[in-house]
N, C-alpha and C positions, 0 to 999 in steps of 0.2 A: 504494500500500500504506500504511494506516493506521502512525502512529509508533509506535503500543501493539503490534501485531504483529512489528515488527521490533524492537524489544525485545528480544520475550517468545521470538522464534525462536530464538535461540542456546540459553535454554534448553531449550525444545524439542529440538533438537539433541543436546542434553546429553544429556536423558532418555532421548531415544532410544536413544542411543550406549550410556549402562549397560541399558537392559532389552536390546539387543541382544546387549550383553556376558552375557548372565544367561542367554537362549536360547543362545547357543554353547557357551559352561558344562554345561547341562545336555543340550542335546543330543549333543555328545560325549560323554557320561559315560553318557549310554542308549544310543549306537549305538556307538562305542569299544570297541576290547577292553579287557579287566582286567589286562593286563601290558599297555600302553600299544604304540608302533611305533617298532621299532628297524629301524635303516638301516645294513648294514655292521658290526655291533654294535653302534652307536651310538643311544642312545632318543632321539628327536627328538617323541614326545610323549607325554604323562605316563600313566600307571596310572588307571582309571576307576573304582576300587576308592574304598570309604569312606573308607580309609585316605590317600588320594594328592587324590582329588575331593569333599570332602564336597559330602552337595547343598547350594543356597545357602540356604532354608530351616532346615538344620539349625545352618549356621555364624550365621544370623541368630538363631534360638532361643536356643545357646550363650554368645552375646552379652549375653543378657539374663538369665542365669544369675551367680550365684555364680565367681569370679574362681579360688575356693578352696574348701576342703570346711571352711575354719575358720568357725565361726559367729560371723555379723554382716561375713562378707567382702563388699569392695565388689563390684556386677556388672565383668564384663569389659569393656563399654562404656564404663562409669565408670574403669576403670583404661587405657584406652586414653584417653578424654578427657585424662584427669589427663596420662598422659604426651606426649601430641600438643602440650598447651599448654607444657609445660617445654621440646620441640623448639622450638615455634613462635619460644618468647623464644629460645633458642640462636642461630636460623636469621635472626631479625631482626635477632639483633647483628651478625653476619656480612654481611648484607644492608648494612647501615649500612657499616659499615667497607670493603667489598667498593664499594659504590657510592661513595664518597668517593675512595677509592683509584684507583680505574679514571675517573671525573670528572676527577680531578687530573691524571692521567695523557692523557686526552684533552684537554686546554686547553692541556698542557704542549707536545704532538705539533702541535697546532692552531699556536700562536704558533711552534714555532721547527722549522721543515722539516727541519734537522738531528736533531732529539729526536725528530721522526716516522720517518726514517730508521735509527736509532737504537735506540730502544724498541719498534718493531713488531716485529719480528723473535722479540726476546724474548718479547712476547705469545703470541706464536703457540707457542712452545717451553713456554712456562711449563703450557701446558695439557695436554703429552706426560706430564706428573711422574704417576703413579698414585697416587691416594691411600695404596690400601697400604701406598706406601713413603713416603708424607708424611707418616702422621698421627703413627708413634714418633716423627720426628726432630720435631716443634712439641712433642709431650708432652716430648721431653727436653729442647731449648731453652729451652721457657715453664718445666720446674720446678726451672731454674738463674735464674729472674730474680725480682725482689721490687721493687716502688716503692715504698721507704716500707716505711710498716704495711702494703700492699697484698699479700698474697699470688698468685701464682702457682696458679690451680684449673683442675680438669679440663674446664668447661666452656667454658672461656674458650679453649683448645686446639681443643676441636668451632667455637669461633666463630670463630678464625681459617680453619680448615680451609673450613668454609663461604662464608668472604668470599673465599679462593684461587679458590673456582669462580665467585663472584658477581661479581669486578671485572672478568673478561675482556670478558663481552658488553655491561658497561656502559661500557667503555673503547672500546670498537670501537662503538657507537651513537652514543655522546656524540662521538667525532670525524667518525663521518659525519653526525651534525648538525648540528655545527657550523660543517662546512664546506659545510654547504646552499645558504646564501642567495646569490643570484643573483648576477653580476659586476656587474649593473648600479646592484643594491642597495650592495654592498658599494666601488663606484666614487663614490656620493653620499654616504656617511658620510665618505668618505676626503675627498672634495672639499670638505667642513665643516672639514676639521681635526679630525675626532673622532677622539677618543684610545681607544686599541684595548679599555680597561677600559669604557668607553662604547656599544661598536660590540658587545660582547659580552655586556651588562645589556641594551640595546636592539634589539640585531637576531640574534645568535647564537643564544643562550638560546633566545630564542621559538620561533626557526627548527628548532631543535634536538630540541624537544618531541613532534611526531611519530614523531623517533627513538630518544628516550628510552623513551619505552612501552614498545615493543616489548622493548627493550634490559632493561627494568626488568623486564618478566613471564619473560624467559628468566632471568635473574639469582637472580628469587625464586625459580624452579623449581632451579634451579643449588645454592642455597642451601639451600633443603629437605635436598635430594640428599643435598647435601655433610655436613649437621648429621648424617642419618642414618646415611652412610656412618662418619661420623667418631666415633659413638656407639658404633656396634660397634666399631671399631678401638681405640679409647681406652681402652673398659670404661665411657664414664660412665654413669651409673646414673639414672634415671628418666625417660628421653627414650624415644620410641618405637619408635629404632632397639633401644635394651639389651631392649626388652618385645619385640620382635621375635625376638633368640634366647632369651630365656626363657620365653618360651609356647613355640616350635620344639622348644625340648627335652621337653616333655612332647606331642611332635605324634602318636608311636606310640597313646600309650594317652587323647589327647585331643587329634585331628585337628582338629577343628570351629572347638576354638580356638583353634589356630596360626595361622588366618587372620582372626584379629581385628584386631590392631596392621598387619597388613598393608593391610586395608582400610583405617583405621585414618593407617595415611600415605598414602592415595591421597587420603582427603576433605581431608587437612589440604594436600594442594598444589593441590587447589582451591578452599579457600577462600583461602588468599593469593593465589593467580591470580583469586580474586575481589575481593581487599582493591583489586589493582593495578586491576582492571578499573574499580571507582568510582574509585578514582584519577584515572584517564583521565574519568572523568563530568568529577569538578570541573575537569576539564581542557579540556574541549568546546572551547573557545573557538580553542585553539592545537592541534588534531586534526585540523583540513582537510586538511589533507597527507596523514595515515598512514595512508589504504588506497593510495595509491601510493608511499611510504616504501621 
């Protein structure tokens, strides 16, 4: 199979996956009933009605519409742009500090079998916390602290909340790769006298990198989440989560574009799941491993 082919097939893939997504879409929505199907009382799936399904066509039209009935309002695509990139910065801060954190934390577990012992346990608890009940208590800690001139902002609360979800899977990749390399590898460093700051620039790291990937594309998805998640909890204002409930409140009498910020943050967690995937390009070299990772 030609290199250009296997490229090009994942997005193929892709493509595939959403026109599929777009035939089920609409073909429920022509064979479905208009009170949707309830189980027990319970709806388990939705109303086929304009109101509950608009068709995908019309929510693509709407899009390209007027945001507002104010003259010279930006399109609704344009206001979902604008606010997809104010997450994206929120969600990369978080990413940052998330991946740094959960790093630290796998080096810390690596060197001292105690501190693995130790801090895994918490890992694994720390991910039980529900945001719901996280995001007041960071908004109320963050707007008692000040460095400096530096104030305490709302955004800065979304980016912690976001790096809450991003250090876990980076913490848990970074220690399974760096305890990769083979007894016999890490027997000839040892047999140098190499010093473990050595063993871990030169054999660790590298070794590590097919599990980092992975680790990093779960993290940024994690992150996304979390930004979004944390925008609505917060109130902060220009991110795509907050454009999420304020189109939804006008969904009755304009359905079409409720589901614009929706779509809206599904493109924007794939193109960071794209940003990670050239990551991995420049990374070719040290990627031998990670289809058996």
């Amino acid at each position: 199979m030609a290199v250009g082919s296997v490229r090009w097939r994942p997005v193929a893939l892709g493509a595939a996956g959403v026109l599929g997504l777009v035939v089920l879409w609409e073909g429920y929505k022509a064979l479905g009933p208009a009170e949707g199907v309830t189980v027990a009382g319970q709806a388990v799936l939705p109303r086929t009605t304009d109101l509950g399904m608009p068709h995908v066509w019309d929510m693509i039209g709407r899009a390209l519409e007027p945001a507002t009935s104010i003259e010279g309002a930006a399109p609704v695509w344009l206001a979902v742009v604008q606010a997809a990139l104010v997450t994206l910065g929120t969600a990369t801060a978080g990413l940052l500090l998330g991946t740094v954190v959960g790093i630290l934390l796998a080096l810390l577990m690596q060197r001292f079998v105690v501190a693995e012992w130790a801090v895994q346990p918490w890992l694994i608890l720390s991910q039980t916390v529900p945001l719901i009940a996280l995001a007041p208590l960071v908004v109320s800690w963050g707007g008692r602290l000040q460095l400096g001139p530096v104030q305490w902002e709302t955004w800065m609360s979304v980016g912690v909340i976001a790096s809450y979800l991003a250090f876990f899977p980076m913490a848990v990749g970074a220690l399974r790769g760096l305890k990769s390399p083979e007894a016999a590898h890490t027997d000839l460093f040892r047999t140098y006298a190499t010093s473990w700051w050595t063993t871990l620039l030169r054999l660790r790291l590298p070794a590590a990198v097919p599990y980092l990937l992975p680790a990093l594309r779960l993290a940024t998805a994690a992150a996304i989440l979390g930004a979004v998640v944390a925008e609505v909890s917060t109130g902060h204002k220009g991110g795509i989560g907050r454009l999420i409930i304020e189109y939804a409140q006008s969904g009755s009498a304009d359905p079409a574009k409720a589901w614009a910020p929706i779509a809206g943050a599904v493109l924007l967690g794939l193109f960071a799941a794209g940003l990670v995937y050239l990551l991995g390009l420049a990374l070719g070299r040290y990627r031998r491993q990670e289809e058996t990772a």
